[in-house]
N, C-alpha and C positions, 0 to 999 in steps of 0.2 A: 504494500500500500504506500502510495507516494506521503510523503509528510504535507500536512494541508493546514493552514490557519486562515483566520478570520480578521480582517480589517473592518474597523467596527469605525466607522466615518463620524462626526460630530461638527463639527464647528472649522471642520478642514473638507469643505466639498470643492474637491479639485481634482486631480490627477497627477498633474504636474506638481515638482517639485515639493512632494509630500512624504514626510517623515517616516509613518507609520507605515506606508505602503512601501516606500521604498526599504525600510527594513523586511516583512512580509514577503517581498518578491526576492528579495537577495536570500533569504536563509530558507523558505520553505517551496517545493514544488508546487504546489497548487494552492493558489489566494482566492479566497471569496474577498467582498467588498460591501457592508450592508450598512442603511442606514435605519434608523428606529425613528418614526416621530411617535415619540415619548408622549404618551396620555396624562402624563402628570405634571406635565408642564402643558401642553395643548387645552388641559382639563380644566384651570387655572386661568389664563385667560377671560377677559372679562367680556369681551366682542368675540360671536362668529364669524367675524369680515375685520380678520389683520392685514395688513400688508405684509408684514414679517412672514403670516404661514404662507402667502402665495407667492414671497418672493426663494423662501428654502422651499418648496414647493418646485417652483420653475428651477431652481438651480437642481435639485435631485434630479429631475428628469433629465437637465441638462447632462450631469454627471453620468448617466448612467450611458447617453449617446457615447460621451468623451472616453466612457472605457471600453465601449463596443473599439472605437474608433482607435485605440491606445493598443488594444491585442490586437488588431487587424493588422498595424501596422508592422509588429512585430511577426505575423503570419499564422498567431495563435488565434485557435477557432473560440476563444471565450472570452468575459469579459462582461460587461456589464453588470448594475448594482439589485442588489435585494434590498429589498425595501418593506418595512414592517411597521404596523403601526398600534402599538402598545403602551405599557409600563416598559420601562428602557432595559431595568436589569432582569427580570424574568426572559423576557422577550429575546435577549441577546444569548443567555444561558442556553432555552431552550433551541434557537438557531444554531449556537455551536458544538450543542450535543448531535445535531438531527445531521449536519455536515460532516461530522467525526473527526473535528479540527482538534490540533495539539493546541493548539495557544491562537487566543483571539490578541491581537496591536492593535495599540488606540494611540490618540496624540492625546498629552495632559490638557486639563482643564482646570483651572486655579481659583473658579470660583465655591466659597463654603459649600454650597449644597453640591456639585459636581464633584465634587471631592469625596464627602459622603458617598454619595451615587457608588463613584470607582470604586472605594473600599468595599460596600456591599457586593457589586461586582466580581470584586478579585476572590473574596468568601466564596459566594454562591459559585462560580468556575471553578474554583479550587478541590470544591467539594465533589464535583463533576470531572476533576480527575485533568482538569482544562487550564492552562497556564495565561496570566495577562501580564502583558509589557506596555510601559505606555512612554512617552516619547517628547520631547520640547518640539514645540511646530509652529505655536500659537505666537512664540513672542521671539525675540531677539536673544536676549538673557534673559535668564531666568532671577526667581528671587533668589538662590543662593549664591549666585555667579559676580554679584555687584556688590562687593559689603566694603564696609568701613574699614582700615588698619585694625581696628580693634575688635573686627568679624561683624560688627552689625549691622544690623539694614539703616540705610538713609534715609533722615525724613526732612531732607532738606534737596531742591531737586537739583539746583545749579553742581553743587559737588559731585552728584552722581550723576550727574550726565560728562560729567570727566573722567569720572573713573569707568562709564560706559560705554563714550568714544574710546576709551585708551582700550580697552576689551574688546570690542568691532573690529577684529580684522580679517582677512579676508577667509578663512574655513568655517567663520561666522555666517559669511555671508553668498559659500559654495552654495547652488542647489543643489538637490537630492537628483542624480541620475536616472531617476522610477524605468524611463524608456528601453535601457541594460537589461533589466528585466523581467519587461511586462509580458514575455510569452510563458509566463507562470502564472497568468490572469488566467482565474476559472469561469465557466459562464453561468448565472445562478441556476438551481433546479430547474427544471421544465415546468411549465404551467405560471410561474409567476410574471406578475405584473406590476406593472406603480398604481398606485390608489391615486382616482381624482382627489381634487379637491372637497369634493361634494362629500367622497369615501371619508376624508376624513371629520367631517363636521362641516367643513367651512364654505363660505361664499366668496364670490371673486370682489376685488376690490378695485379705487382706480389705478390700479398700480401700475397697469398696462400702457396708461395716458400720462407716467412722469418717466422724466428722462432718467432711467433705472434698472438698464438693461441687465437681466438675473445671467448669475453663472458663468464658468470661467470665460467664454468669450464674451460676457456682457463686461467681466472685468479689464478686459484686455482692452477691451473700448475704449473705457474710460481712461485706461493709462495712458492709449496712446495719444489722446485728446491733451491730455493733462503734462507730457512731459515735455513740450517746447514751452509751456507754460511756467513750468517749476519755477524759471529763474527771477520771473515776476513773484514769486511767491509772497514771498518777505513782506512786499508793498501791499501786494492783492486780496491777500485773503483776509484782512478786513472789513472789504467792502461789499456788503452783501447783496448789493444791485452789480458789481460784477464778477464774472467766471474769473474768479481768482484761487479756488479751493480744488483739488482734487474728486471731489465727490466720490472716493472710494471707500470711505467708511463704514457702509454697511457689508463691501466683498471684504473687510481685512476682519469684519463683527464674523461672517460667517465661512472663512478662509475660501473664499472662490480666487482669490488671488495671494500669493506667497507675500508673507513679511519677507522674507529676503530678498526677493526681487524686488522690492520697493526700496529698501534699506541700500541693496546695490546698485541703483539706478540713483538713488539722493547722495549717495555717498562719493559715487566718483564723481558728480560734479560740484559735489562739495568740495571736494579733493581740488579743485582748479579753481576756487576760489568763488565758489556761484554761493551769493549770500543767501538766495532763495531755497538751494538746496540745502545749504547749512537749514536753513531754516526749520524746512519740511525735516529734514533728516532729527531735527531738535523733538518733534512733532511725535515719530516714531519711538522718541527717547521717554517722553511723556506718558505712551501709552505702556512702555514694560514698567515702569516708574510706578504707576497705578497697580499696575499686576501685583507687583511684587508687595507696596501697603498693605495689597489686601490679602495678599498669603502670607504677611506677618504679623496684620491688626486686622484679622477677619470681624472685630467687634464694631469696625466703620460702616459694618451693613448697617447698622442701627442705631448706632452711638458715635458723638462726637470724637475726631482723632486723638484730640485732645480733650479729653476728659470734663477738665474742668469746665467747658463749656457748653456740656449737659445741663448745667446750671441756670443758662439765660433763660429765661421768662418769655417764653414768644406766646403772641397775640393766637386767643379766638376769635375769629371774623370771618367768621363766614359768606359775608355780601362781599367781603373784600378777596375774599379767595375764589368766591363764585366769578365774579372781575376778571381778576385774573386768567380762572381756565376756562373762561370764553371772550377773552381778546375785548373787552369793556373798560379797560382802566383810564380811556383818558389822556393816553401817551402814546398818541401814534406808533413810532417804533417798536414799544412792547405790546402792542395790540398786531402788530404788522407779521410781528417776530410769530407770534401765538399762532395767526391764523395759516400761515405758511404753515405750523404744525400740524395741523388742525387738520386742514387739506390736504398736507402733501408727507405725513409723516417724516418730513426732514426741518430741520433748523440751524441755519449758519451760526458753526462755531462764534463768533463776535457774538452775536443775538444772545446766543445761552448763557454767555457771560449776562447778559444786560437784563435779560428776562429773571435770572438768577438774583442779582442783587437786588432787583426790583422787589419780589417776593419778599425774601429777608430781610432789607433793609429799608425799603418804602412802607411794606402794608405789614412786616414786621412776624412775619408766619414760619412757620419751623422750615429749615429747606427740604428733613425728610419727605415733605405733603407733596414738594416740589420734587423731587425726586422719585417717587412715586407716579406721579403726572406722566413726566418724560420717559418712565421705563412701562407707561402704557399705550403713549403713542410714539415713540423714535422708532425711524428703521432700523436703527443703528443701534438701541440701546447695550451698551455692554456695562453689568453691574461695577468694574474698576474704573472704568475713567466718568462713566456717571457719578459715579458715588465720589470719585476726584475732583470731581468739575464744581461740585455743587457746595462741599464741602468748600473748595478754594473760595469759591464767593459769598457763603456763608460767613468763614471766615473762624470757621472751627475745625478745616483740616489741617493737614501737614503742607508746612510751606503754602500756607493761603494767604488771599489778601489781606492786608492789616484789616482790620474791624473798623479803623476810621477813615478809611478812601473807600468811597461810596459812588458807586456810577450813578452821574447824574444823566436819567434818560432822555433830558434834554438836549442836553449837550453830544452824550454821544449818537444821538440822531445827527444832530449839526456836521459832526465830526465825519461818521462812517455812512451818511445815507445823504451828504449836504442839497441834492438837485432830488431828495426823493423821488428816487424814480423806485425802487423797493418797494418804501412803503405806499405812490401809490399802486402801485401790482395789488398789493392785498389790501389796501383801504380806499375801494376805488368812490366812497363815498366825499372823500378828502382831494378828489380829481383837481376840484378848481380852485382850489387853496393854494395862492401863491409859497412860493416856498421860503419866503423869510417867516412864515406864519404855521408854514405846514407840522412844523416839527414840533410846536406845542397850540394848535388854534383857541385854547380858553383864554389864550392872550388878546386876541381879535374883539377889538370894538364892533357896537352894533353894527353901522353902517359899512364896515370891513365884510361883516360875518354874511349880511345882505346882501355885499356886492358880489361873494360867489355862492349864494344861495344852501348856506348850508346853517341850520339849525341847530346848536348846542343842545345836547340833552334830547336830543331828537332823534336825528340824524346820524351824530358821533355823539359817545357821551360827554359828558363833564370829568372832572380828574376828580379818582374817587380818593387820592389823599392830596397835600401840598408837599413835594418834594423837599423843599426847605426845613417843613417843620416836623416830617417825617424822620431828617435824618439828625436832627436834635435830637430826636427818641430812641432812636437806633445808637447814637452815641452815647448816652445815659443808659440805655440797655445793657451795652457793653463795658462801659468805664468801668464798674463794680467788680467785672470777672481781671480786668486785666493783669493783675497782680498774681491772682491767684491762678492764671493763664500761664503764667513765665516762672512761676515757681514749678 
């Protein structure tokens, strides 16, 4: 009997240059390849109509063509994915009893509850007589690969992204050669098939109508859109009326595109002095940065990084939070930011910073509530650098903003959106608002407000706090802890 394992796919739907499989095809004769949409997360879900399950959805299909197409090429008659849809560790168990595989490979996964998940996993196989390996895929470095002189993790990010570059070298940044030996691709049993949409619960959404092309060549798209671009980076990706960001986010959320290929394409022109590249390559540093917090302070799912600012007293308000998660506050650019959400489950990095402070530091509300929000509508949601982001502007993580530099969403509307053309895209009530007015219209005299026909509190609302004397409070909120912050 040929020796046979199981590549158990997750959060790496790709083919190319992938960890788990190219170990899988180098050590065993015959590789299955199977993906589980997991009912216990599927179950959880608060909407039958994600974008997220139609876009891993279209990417498994995708996947499953790209390994017909991977053994073809290699001349092997097999290939393609099995695909299941269950509770993840039963489900994987009894698949790689039913194949009579030695050892199911997986790539790591570094969030609390995956973590979990894997260990019951490696139990329940163990018992089955079935061996699991699992594999770095996800990130660049890992948490244990970047520590201090003195072994411990960083919570300060400037010095670790030096000790991070100085680790980046290039067998960091080798692909995995999978194509060597993918005529060890099995083709799955006979009779199976992928599960529509419909099979698994869900309805289709307008995912189809944003520019969001799923799976490894929808990622390859977007790179290649985005890489004469890089060197504007620096400048550009502030500006959320223009193509300055990559929009790869959601492929590096659910690996339809290699970190290393990204890492190697920012790095050598960073290598040549491209500040944009530096930049973006800073970006990728950010994200194993977060990985690693949270596989060292797993208690940031729910509690401050810093402790002691569990402590702040945030506001009940509900009309004020209701505001908020339907684009009502009164500040164009955070109403702008929201509804871009709202429709299109994406939102410009710049925005989340601005929508973030808004939250916590205008209407004064916990940012968990806020973080919660966006891990219900982002495409992209990935619990580390969510849980990073929000924390940073909070102002209760590691390495966050001080507590007393407060976005003012006036201003940076001015600053990042000044000819709104953004905001008006999604506030097209706000069309005939000249634009020394646009960025905050309750400044607008009557006969202003007349001459382009737009109604306060009607039309667009009224600002449901005063910036000013919102972040008076926000400082008083804060002054009490900061001692007991730095201690």
């Amino acid at each position: 009997m040929p020796r046979t394992a199981l590549v158990w796919m997750r959060r790496d739907l790709r083919c190319d240059d992938h960890a788990a499989l190219y170990h899988a095809l180098r050590r065993f004769e015959r590789v299955y390849c199977a993906f589980v949409f997991d009912t216990d997360i599927l179950d959880a879900l608060p909407r039958r109509s994600d974008r997220r399950v139609e876009f891993i959805h279209a990417s498994v299909a995708a996947l499953d063509e790209e390994l017909r197409q991977l053994a073809a090429r290699s001349g092997a008659p097999g290939g393609g994915l099995i695909v299941r849809h269950g509770p993840a560790v039963p489900t994987i168990v009894q698949l790689a009893r039913s194949l009579g595989v030695q050892e199911v490979l997986t790539n790591r996964d570094y969030e609390p509850e995956a973590i979990a998940r894997d260990q019951h996993a490696a139990q329940a196989l163990q018992a089955a007589g079935i061996a699991l390996s699992d594999y770095k895929d996800q990130v660049l470095l890992e948490h244990n690969e970047v520590l201090t002189q003195q072994g411990s993790p960083y919570s300060v990010f400037t010095p670790y992204k030096r000790a991070w570059l100085q680790k980046l070298d290039a067998f960091q940044l080798t692909p995995y050669p999978v194509q060597c030996y993918a005529h060890h691709l099995a083709a799955p049993p006979a009779g199976e098939r992928l599960p529509t949409l419909a099979d698994l619960g869900f309805s289709a959404t307008n995912l189809g109508s944003l520019a969001l092309p799923p799976g490894m060549q929808g990622a390859q798209q977007l790179l290649h859109d985005f890489a004469p671009r890089m060197a504007a980076y620096q400048e550009a990706r502030d500006f959320p009326a223009r193509k300055g960001v990559s929009y790869l986010s959601v492929h590096l959320r659910f690996g339809t595109v290699s970190i290393r290929q990204l890492a190697a394409l920012a790095a050598g022109q960073a290598a040549q002095g491209c500040a944009g590249a530096q930049t973006w390559l800073s970006e990728l540093a950010w994200r194993d940065f977060y990985f690693m917090i949270l596989r060292h302070h797993p208690h940031v799912v729910t509690q401050s990084f810093r402790p002691a600012y569990d402590r702040v007293q945030w506001d009940d308000a509900p009309e004020l939070w209701q505001a908020w998660c339907e684009a009502r506050t009164g500040y164009p650019l955070v109403d702008a930011a929201m509804r871009q959400l709202l429709q299109t489950g994406y939102m410009h990095n710049r925005l989340r910073m601005v929508v973030a402070s808004f939250l916590t530091k205008d209407l004064g509300i916990d940012w968990r509530r806020g973080e919660r929000f966006f891990a219900q509508h982002l495409n992209d949601y990935d619990l580390a650098a969510n849980n990073g982001g929000w924390q940073w502007a909070a102002s209760t993580g590691c390495d966050a903003q001080p507590w007393f530099r407060i976005f003012n969403p006036i201003t940076q509307s001015q600053k990042f959106d000044p000819e709104g053309k953004f905001i008006r895209r999604y506030l097209p009530e706000l069309a005939r608002v000249p634009d020394k007015h646009l960025h905050f219209p309750a400044a607008m005299k009557p006969l202003e407000l007349q001459a382009c026909g737009l109604r306060l509190g009607q039309d667009y609302p009224l600002p449901v706090v005063d910036h000013a004397s919102a972040r008076e409070r926000t400082l008083m909120r804060f002054h009490f802890l900061s001692a007991g912050a730095r201690a």
